[in-house]
C-alpha positions as CSV (number, residue, x, y, z in Angstrom):
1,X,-21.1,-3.9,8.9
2,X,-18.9,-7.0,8.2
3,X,-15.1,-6.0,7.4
4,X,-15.6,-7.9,4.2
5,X,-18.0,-5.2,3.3
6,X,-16.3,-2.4,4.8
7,X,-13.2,-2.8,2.3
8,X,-15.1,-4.2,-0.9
9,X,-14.4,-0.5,-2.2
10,X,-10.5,-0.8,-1.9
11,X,-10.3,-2.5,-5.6
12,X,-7.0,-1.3,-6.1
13,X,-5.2,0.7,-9.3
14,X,-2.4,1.0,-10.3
15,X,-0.4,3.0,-7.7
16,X,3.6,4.4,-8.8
17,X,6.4,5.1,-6.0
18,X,7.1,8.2,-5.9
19,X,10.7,8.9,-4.6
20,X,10.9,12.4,-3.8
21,X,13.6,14.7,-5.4
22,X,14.8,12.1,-7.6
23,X,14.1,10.9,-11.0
24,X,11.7,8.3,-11.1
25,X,13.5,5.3,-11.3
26,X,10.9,2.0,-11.9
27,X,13.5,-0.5,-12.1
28,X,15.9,1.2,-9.5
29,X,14.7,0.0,-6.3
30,X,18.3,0.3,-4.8
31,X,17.6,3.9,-3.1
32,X,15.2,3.6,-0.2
33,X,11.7,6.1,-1.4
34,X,11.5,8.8,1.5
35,X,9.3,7.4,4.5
36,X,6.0,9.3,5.5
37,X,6.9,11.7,7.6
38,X,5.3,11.6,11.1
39,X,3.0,14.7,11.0
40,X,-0.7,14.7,12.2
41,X,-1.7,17.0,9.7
42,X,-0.6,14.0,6.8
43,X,-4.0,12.9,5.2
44,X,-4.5,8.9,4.7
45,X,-4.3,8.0,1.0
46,X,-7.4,8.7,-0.9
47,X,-9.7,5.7,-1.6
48,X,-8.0,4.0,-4.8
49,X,-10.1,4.5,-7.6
50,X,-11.6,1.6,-9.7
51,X,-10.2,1.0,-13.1
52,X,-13.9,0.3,-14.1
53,X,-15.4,-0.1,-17.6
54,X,-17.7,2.4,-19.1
55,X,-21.0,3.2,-17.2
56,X,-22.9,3.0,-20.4
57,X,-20.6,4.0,-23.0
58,X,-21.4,4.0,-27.2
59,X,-19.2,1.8,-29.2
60,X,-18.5,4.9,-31.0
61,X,-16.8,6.7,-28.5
62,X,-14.8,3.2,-27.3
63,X,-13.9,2.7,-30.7
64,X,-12.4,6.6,-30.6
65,X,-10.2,5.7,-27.4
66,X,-9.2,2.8,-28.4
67,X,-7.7,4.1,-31.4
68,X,-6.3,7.1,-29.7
69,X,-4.8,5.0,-26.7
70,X,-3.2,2.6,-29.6
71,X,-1.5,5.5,-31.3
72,X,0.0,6.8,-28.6
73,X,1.2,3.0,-27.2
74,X,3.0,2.9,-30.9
75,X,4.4,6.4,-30.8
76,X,6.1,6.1,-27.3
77,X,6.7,1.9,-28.8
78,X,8.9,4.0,-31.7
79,X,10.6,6.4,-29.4
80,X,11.9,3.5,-26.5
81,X,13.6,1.6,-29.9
82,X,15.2,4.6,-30.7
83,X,16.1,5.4,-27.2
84,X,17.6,2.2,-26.6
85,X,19.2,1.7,-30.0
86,X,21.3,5.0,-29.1
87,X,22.9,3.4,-26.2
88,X,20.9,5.1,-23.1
89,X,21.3,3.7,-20.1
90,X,19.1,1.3,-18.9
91,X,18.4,4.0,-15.5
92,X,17.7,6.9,-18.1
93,X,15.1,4.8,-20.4
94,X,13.4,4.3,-17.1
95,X,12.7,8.1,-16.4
96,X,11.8,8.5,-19.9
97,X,9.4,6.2,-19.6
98,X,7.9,7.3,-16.3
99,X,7.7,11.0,-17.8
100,X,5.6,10.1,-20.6
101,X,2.8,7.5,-19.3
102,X,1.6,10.2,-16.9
103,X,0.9,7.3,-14.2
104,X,-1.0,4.9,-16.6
105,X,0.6,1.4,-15.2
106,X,-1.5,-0.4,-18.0
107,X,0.4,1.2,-20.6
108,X,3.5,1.1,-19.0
109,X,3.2,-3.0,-18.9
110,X,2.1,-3.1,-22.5
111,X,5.4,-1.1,-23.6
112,X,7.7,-2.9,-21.5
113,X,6.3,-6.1,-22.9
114,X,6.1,-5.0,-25.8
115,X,10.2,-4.2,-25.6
116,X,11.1,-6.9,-23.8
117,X,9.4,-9.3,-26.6
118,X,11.8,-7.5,-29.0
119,X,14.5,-8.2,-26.8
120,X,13.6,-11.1,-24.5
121,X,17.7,-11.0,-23.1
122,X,17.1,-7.8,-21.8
123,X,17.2,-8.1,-18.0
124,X,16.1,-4.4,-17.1
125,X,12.8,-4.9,-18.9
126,X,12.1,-7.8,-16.3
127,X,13.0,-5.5,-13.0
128,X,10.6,-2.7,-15.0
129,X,8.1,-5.1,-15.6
130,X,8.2,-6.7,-12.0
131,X,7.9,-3.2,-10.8
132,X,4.8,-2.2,-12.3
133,X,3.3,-5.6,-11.2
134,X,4.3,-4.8,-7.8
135,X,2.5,-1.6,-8.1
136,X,-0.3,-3.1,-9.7
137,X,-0.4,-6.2,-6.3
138,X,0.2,-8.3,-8.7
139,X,2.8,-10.1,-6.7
140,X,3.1,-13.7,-8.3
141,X,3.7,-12.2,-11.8
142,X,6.1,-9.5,-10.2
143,X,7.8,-12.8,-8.9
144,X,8.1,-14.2,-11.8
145,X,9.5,-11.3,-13.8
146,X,12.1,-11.0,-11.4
147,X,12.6,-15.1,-11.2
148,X,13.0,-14.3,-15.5
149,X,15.6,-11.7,-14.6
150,X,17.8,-13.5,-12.0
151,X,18.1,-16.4,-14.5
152,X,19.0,-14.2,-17.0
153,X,22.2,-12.9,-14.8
154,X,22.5,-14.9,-11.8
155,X,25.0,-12.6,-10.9
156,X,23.4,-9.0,-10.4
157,X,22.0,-8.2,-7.2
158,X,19.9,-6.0,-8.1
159,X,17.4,-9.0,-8.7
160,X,17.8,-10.5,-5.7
161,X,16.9,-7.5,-4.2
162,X,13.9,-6.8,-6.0
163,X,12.8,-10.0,-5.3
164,X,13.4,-10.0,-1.3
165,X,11.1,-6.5,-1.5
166,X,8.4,-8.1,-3.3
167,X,8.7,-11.2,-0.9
168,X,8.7,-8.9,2.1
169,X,6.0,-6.9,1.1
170,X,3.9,-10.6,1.1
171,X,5.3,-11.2,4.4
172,X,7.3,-14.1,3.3
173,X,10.0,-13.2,5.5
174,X,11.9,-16.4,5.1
175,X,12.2,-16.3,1.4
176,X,12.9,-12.3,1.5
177,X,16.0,-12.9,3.9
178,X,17.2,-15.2,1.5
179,X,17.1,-12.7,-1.4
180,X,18.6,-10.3,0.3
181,X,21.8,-12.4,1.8
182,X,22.0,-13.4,-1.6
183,X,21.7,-10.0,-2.9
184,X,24.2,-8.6,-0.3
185,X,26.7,-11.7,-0.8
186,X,26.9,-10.0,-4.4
187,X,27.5,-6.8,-3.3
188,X,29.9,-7.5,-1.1
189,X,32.0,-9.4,-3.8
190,X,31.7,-6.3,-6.2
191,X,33.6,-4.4,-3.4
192,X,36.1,-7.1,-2.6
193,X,37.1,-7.2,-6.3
194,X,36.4,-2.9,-6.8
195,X,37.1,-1.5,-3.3
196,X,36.2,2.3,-4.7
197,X,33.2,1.1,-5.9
198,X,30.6,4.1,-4.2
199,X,27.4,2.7,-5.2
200,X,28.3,-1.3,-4.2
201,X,28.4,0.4,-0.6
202,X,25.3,2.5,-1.2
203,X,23.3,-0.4,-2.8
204,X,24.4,-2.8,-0.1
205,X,23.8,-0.2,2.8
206,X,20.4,0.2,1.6
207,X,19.4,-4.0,1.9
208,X,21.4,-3.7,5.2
209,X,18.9,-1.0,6.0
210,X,15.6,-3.0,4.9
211,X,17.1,-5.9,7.2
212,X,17.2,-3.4,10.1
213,X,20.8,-3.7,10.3
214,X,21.4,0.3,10.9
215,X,24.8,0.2,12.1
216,X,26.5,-1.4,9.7
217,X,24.5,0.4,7.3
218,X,25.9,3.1,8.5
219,X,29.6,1.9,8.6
220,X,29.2,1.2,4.8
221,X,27.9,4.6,4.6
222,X,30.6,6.2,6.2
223,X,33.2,3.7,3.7
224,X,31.5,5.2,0.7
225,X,32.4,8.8,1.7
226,X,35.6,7.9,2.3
227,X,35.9,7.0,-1.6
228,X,34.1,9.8,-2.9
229,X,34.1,12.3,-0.1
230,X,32.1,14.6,-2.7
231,X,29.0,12.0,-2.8
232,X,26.0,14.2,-1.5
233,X,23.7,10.8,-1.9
234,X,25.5,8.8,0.1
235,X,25.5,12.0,2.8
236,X,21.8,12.1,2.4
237,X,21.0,8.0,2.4
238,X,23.7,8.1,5.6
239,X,21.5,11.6,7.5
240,X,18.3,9.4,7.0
241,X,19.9,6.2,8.8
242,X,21.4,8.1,11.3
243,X,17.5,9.6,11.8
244,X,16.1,6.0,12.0
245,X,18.7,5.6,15.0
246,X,17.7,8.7,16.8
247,X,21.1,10.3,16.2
248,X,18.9,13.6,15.2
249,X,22.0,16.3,15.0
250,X,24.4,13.9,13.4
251,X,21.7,13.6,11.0
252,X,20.9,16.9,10.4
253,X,24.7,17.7,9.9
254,X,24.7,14.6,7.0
255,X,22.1,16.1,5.6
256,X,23.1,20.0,5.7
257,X,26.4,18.4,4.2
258,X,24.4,16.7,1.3
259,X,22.8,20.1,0.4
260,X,26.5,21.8,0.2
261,X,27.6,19.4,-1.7
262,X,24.9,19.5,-4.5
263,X,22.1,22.3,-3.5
264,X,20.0,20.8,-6.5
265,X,19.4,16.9,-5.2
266,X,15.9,17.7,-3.8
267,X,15.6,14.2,-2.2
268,X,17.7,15.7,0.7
269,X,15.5,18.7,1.7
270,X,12.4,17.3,2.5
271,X,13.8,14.9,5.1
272,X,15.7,17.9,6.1
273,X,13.0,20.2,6.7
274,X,10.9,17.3,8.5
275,X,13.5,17.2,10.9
276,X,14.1,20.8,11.6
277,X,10.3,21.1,12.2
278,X,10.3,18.6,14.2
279,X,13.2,20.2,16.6
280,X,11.0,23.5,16.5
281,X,13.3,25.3,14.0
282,X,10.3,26.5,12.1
283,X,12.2,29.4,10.0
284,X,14.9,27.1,8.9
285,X,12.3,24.5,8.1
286,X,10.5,27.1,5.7
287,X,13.3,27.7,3.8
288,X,14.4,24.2,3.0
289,X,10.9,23.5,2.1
290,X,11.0,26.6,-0.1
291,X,14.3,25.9,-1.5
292,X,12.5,21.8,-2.2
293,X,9.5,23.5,-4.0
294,X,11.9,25.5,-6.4
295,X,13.5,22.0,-7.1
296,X,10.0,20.5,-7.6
297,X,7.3,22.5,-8.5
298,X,5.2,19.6,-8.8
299,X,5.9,17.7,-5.9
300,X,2.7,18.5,-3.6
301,X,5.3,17.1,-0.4
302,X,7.4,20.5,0.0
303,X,3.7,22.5,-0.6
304,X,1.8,20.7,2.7
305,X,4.6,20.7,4.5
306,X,5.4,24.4,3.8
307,X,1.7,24.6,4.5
308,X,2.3,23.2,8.2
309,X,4.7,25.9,9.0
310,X,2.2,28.8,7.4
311,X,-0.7,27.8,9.3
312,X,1.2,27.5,12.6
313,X,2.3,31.3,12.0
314,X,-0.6,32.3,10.9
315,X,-0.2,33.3,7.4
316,X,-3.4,32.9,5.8
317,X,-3.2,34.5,2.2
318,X,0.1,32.3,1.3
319,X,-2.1,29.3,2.7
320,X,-4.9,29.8,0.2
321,X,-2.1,30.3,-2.5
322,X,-0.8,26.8,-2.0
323,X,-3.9,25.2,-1.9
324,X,-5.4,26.8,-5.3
325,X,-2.2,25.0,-6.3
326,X,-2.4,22.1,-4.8
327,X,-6.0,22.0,-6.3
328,X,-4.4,22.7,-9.6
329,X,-2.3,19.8,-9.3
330,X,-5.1,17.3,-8.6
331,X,-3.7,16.2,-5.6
332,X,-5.2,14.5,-2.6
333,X,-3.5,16.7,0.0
334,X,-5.9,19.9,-1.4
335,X,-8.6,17.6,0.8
336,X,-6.9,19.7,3.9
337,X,-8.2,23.1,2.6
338,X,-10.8,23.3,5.3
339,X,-8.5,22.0,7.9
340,X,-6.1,24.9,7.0
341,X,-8.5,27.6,5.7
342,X,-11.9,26.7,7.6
343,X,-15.1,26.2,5.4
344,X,-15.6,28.9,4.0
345,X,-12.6,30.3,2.7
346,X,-12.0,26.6,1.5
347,X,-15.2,26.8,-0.9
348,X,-14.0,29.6,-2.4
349,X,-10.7,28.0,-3.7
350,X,-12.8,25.0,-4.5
351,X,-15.0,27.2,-7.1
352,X,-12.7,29.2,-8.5
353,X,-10.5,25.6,-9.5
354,X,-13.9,25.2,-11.7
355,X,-14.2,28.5,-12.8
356,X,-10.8,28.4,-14.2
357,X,-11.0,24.6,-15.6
358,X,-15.0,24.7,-16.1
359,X,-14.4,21.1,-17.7
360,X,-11.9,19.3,-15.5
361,X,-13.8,16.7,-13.6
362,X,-11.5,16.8,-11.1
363,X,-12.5,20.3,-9.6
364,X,-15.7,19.5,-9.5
365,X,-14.9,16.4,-7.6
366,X,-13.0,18.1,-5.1
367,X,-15.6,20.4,-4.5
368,X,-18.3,17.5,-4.1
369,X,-16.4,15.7,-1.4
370,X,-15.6,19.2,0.3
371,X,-19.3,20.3,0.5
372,X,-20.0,16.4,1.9
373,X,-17.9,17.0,4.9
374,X,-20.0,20.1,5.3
375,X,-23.2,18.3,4.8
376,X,-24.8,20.0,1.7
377,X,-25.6,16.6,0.0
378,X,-28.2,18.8,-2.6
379,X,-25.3,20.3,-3.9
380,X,-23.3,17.4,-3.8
381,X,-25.8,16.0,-5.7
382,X,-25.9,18.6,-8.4
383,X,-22.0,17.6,-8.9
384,X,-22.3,14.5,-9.1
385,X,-24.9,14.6,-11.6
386,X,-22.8,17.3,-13.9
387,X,-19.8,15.3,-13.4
388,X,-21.3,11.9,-15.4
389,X,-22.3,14.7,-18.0
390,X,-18.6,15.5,-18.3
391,X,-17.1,11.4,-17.7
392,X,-20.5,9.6,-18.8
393,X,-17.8,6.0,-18.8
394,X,-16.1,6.7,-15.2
395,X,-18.3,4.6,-13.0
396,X,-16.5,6.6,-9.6
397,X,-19.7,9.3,-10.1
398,X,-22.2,7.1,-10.6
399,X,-21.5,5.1,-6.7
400,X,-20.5,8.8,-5.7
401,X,-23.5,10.3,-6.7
402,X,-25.1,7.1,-4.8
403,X,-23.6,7.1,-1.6
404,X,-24.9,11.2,-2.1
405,X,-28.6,10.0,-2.5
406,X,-27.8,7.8,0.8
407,X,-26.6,10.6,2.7
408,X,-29.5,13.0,2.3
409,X,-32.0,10.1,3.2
410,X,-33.2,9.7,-0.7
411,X,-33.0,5.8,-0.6
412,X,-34.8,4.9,-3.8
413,X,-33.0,7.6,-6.0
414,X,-29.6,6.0,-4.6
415,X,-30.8,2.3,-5.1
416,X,-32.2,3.0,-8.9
417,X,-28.4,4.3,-9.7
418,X,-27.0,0.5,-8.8
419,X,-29.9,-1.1,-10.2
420,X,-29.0,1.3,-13.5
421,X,-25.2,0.3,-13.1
422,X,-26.2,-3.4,-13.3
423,X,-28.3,-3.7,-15.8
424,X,-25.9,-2.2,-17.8
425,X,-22.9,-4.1,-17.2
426,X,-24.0,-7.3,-15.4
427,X,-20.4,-8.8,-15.3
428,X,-19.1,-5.8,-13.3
429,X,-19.3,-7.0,-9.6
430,X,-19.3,-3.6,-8.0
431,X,-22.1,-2.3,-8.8
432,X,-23.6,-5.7,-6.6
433,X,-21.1,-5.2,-3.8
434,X,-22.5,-1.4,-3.6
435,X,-26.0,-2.1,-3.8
436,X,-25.8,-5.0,-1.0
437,X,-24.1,-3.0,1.0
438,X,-26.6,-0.5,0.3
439,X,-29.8,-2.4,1.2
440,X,-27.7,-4.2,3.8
441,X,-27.0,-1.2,6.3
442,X,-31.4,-0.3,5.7
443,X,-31.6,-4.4,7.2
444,X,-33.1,-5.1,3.9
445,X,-31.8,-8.4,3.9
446,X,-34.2,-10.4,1.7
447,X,-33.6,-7.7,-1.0
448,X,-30.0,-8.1,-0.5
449,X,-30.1,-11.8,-0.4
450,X,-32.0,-11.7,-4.5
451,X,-29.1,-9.0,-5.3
452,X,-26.3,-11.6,-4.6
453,X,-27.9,-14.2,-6.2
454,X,-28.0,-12.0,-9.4
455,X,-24.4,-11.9,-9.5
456,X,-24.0,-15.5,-9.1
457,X,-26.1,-15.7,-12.5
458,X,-24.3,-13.4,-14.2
459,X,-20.9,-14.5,-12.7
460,X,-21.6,-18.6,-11.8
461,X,-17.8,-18.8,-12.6
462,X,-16.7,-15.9,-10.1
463,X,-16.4,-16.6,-6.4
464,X,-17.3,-12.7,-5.8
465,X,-21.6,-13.6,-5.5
466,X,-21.2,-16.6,-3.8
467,X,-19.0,-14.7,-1.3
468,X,-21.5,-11.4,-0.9
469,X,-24.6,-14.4,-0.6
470,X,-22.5,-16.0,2.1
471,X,-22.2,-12.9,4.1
472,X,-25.5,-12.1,4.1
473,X,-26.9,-15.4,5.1
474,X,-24.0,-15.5,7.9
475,X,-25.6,-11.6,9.0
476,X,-29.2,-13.1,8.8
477,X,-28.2,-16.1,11.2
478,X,-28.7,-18.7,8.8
479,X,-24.6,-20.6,9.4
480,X,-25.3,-24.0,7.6
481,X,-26.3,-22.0,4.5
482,X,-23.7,-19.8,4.6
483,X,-21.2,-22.4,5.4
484,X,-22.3,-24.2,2.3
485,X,-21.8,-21.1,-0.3
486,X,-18.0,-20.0,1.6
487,X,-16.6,-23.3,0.3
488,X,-18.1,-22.6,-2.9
489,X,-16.0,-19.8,-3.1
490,X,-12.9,-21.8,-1.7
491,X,-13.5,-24.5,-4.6
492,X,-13.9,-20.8,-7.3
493,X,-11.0,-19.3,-5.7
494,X,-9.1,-21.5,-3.4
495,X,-5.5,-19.4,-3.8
496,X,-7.0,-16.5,-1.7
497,X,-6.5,-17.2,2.2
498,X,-8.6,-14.8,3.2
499,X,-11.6,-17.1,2.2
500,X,-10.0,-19.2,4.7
501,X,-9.9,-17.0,7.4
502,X,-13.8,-16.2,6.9
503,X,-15.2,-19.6,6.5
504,X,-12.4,-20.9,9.4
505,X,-14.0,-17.9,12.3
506,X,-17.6,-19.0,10.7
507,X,-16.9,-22.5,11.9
508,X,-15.3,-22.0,15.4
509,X,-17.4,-19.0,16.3
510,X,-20.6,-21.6,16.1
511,X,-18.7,-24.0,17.9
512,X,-17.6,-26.4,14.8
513,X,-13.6,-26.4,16.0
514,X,-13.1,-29.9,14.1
515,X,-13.7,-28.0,11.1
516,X,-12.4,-24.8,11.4
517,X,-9.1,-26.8,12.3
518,X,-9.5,-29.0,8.7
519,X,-10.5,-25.5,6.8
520,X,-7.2,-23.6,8.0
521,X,-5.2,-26.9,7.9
522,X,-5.9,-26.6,4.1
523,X,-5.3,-22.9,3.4
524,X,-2.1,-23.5,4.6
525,X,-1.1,-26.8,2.5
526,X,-2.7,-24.6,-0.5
527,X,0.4,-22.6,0.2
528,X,1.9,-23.2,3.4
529,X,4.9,-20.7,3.3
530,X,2.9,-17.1,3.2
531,X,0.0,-17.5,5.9
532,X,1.7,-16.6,9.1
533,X,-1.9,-15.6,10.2
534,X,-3.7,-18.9,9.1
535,X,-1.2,-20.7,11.3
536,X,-2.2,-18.1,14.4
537,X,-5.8,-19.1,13.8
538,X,-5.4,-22.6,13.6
539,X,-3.4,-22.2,16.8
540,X,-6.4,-20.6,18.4
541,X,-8.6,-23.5,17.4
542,X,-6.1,-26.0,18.7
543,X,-5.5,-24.5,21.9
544,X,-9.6,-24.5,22.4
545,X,-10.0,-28.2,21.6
546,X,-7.4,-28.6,24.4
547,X,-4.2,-29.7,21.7
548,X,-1.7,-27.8,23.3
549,X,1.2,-29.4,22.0
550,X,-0.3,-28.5,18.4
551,X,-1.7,-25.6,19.5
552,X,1.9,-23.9,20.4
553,X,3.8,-25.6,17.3
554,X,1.2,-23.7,14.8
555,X,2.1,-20.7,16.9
556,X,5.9,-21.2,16.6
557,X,5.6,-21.6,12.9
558,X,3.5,-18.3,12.7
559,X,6.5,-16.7,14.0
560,X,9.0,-18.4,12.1
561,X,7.2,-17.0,9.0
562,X,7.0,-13.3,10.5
563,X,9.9,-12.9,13.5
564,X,8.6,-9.1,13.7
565,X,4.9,-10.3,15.1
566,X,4.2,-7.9,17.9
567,X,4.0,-10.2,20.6
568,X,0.6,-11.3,21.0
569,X,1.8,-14.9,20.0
570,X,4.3,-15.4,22.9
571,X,1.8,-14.3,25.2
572,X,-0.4,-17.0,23.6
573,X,2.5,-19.9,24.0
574,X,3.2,-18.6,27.4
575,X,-0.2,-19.1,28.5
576,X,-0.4,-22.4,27.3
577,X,2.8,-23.1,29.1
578,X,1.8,-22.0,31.8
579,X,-1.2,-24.0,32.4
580,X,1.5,-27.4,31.3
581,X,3.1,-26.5,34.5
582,X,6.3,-25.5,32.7
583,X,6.8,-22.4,34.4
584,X,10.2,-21.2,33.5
585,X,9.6,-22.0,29.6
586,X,6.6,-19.9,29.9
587,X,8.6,-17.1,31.3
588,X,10.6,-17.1,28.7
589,X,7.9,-16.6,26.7
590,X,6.7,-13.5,28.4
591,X,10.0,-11.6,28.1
592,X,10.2,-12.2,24.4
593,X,6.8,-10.5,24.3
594,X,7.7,-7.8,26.6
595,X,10.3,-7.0,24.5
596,X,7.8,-5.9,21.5
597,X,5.6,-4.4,24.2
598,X,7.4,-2.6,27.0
599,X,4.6,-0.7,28.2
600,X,2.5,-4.0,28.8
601,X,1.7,-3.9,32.2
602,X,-0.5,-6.9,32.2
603,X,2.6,-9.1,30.6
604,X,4.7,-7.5,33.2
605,X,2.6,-8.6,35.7
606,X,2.7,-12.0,34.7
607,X,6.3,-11.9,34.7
608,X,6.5,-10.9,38.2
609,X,3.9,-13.7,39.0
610,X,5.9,-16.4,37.1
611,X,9.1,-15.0,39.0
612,X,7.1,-15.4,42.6
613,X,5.9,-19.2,41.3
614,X,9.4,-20.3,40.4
615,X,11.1,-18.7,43.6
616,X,8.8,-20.6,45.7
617,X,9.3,-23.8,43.9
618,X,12.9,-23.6,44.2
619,X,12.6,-22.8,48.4
């Protein structure tokens, strides 16, 4: 299976940051959101789930959500005029508004538009509104918004800084320094004119910190304290720097001094309990996770980490009562059950979830994907099946209960359930993706070949078909042909590199360099300061046509777009070099990529062979 089609199912919702033990904040990006911490036992994020249309739905019952959905975006409209006719801060408005759209980005954007249109001066609504973009990988609108803000008030940071994470996040690293010096210069004239100013030192320790500049971070930490020795934030912010740096018992002591100072800032104990764990200190750990879960009932962190500690001593009854409320809450760390309880004891908890919420789809669900891992696919089935009773217009159960039919060997039955899905809604691309990957993995090419060409005619003015036909023909040998319908989707879609990457590997893995050189050569003048990667491939393709020259400057300008690349690229340059004759450059080369790999023994070989070389020369 192509990695195209191994990721077609990440079509991605919209996803909030959560920052733990503090209120939500969606415009207040100046406190660093707790990392992950570094436990085995931490699941990967569940698949996103498609924001699809209905699977089928009556008008009547759109027509009823609609109005329902419309009320409640005018209500919470209402209430956010109020709240900001009152005089709320702009930082409280924020949690009010997190609080009451229950994670629905959509409707989030609509209100913040919705107030920002009433007030287009209002530069808060721009950092909310980039946010949920952001959230949403929207990027170039979250751009925007935060472009709208920063020429609304040149002069607050806080824009700059949103902009630099945005701009990091898309690995333009150039452009996301700038924001941030910029953002930082800013900061650093709010304390030169207010030297007690706490947050400035906070808010400009935190960008020093997303620049990887942990010691001064730290020394502007440490200045903060000094004016406002009482800060428990600033001890917590300084105790998770400190932990970046290794420093584990000054951190521990920053953060047992957060918790005396305010023993209700939950944002402290979970980082504090990690690192107790961590050390071994399981009892202490227990009771700071304790002491978190009392400060956030509904935080599922504190319960699977306080879950960790139970299982290693062996306390089994508190291990089911976490995870009948972890099931409770709906959230995607309850998928451990079986890991934690073993099968059995984990269907239990997954049945009684439905017997207490007999219509909650999400029970059910849980229960489906638990008895998959165990291989009951009949059952699974049955779920599946009495879940699109209960969500007839949530298209997840109908590929669910697909995928189902696939794993118990019943082909047809899964195959009729995309064929269903399409027919149904033909401009819903899928239901197409599914299917072809469907009929794909049983080699039933030529069926899969008709499939694709079905979207096209649904979709002639979507790149989506032409890319699945492309794929196919590439699978089934057939390169001029597939060739042909990639640049269709480049000419459809030519903003997306990654069609560049595909039809770019297409060309020089069937020995067309010229033109995998012209292909990547124009994904990066589509937009030549975000494709760090297309210049690495274009370097590939020079250095095989024998450009070397070229060959190392696309290389350099790779790593002038992303410094942090691991290495690999130095190796590549040094190689080059080598074969030039210019040893000691190409030496150079190979320390700069030892220093991103020190356990490389193959580039410390080379650096020991280069050494010999250039000893010799010089005798």
């Amino acid at each position: 299976m192509s990695r195209k089609f191994a990721t077609v199912l990440a079509i991605t919702s919209a996803i909030a940051t959560v920052t733990v033990g503090v209120p939500k904040v969606w415009g207040d990006n100046a406190e660093l959101p707790p990392q992950s911490p570094q436990v085995s036992d931490r699941p990967a994020a569940e698949q996103p789930q498609a924001d699809t249309p209905a699977a089928n739905p009556t008008t009547k019952s759109r027509e009823c959500n609609s109005n329902k959905d419309r009320n409640k975006e005018d209500e919470l409209f209402e209430e956010i005029l109020s709240y900001r006719r009152n005089g709320e801060k702009d930082d409280n408005f924020s949690c009010y508004l997190w609080q009451h759209i229950n994670g629905d980005m959509a409707l989030a954007n609509k209100l913040v538009q919705r107030t920002i249109a009433h007030d287009p001066k209002w530069t808060f609504g721009y950092f909310l509104a980039g946010d949920i973009l952001k959230h949403q990988q929207k990027y170039d609108e979250a751009i925007a918004q935060y472009q709208k803000s920063i020429a609304l008030d040149p002069n607050n940071p806080k824009g700059y800084e949103l902009l630099g994470c945005v701009l990091d996040t898309q690995q333009r690293k150039k452009e996301a320094e700038a924001a941030y010096n910029r953002a930082a210069e800013l900061y650093r004239q709010r304390i030169a004119k207010s030297p007690t100013d706490e947050a400035a030192y906070s808010k400009l320790a935190i960008i020093l910190q997303r620049q990887k500049k942990l010691d001064e971070a730290i020394v502007l930490y440490r200045r903060g304290i000094e004016v406002n020795p009482r800060n428990s934030r600033l001890y917590s912010l300084l105790g998770l720097t400190l932990q970046q740096q290794g420093k584990l018992s000054e951190a521990l002591n920053a953060y047992s001094k957060a918790i005396d100072l305010d023993s209700k800032d939950g944002f402290v104990y979970l980082f504090y309990g990690m690192l107790l764990q961590q050390q071994g200190q399981l009892d202490k750990a227990e009771s700071i996770y304790r002491s978190f879960i009392q400060l956030n009932p509904k935080d599922d962190m504190g319960y699977i980490y306080l879950a960790q500690i139970l299982h290693a001593k062996g306390k089994k009854d508190e291990l089911r009562s976490i995870f009948a409320t972890l099931i409770a809450q709906e959230s995607h760390f309850s998928n451990l059950a079986s890991a934690y309880l073993g099968a059995e004891d984990a269907t239990a908890i997954y049945r009684e979830a439905i017997v207490k919420n007999p219509n909650k789809p999400e029970a059910y669900s849980r229960l489906a994907k638990h008895l998959g891992s165990l291989h009951k696919y009949d059952e699974v089935i049955a779920i599946y099946q009495k879940l699109i009773e209960l969500s007839p217009q949530d298209l997840r159960y109908y590929v669910f209960l697909a995928d189902a039919f696939k794993a118990a060997k019943k082909y047809d039955e899964g195959i009729a359930i995309y064929r269903k899905l399409i027919n149904s809604q033909p401009q819903e691309i899928q239901p197409y993706y599914q299917l072809v990957i469907f009929l794909s993995e049983q080699s039933r090419l030529g069926e899969a070949v008709q499939i694709a060409k079905q979207a096209i005619a649904a979709m002639p003015q979507k790149h989506e078909g032409y890319s699945l036909l492309a794929e196919i023909l590439q699978n089934q040998g057939k390169i001029d042909e597939a060739i042909a319908q990639y640049r269709k989707v480049i000419e459809l879609d030519p903003k997306e590199y990654q069609h560049y990457w595909d039809l770019g590997e297409l060309l020089q893995k069937n020995g067309k360099l010229n033109d995998a050189a012209a292909i990547y050569r124009q994904g990066i003048a589509n937009d030549p300061d975000r494709n760090p990667y297309t210049y690495e491939l274009l370097g590939n393709v020079l250095a095989e046509l024998g450009k070397k020259d070229e060959a190392i400057a696309a290389y350099r300008q790779s790593l002038e777009l992303n410094p942090e690349e691991p290495g690999s690229l130095h190796v590549s340059i040094a190689k080059i070099l080598k074969q030039q004759g210019k040893l000691k450059e190409a030496l150079a080369e190979y320390k700069l990529a030892l220093s991103n790999n020190e356990d490389s023994d193959e580039i410390k070989d080379e650096i020991r062979k280069l050494e010999r070389e250039i000893s010799k020369g010089r005798n």
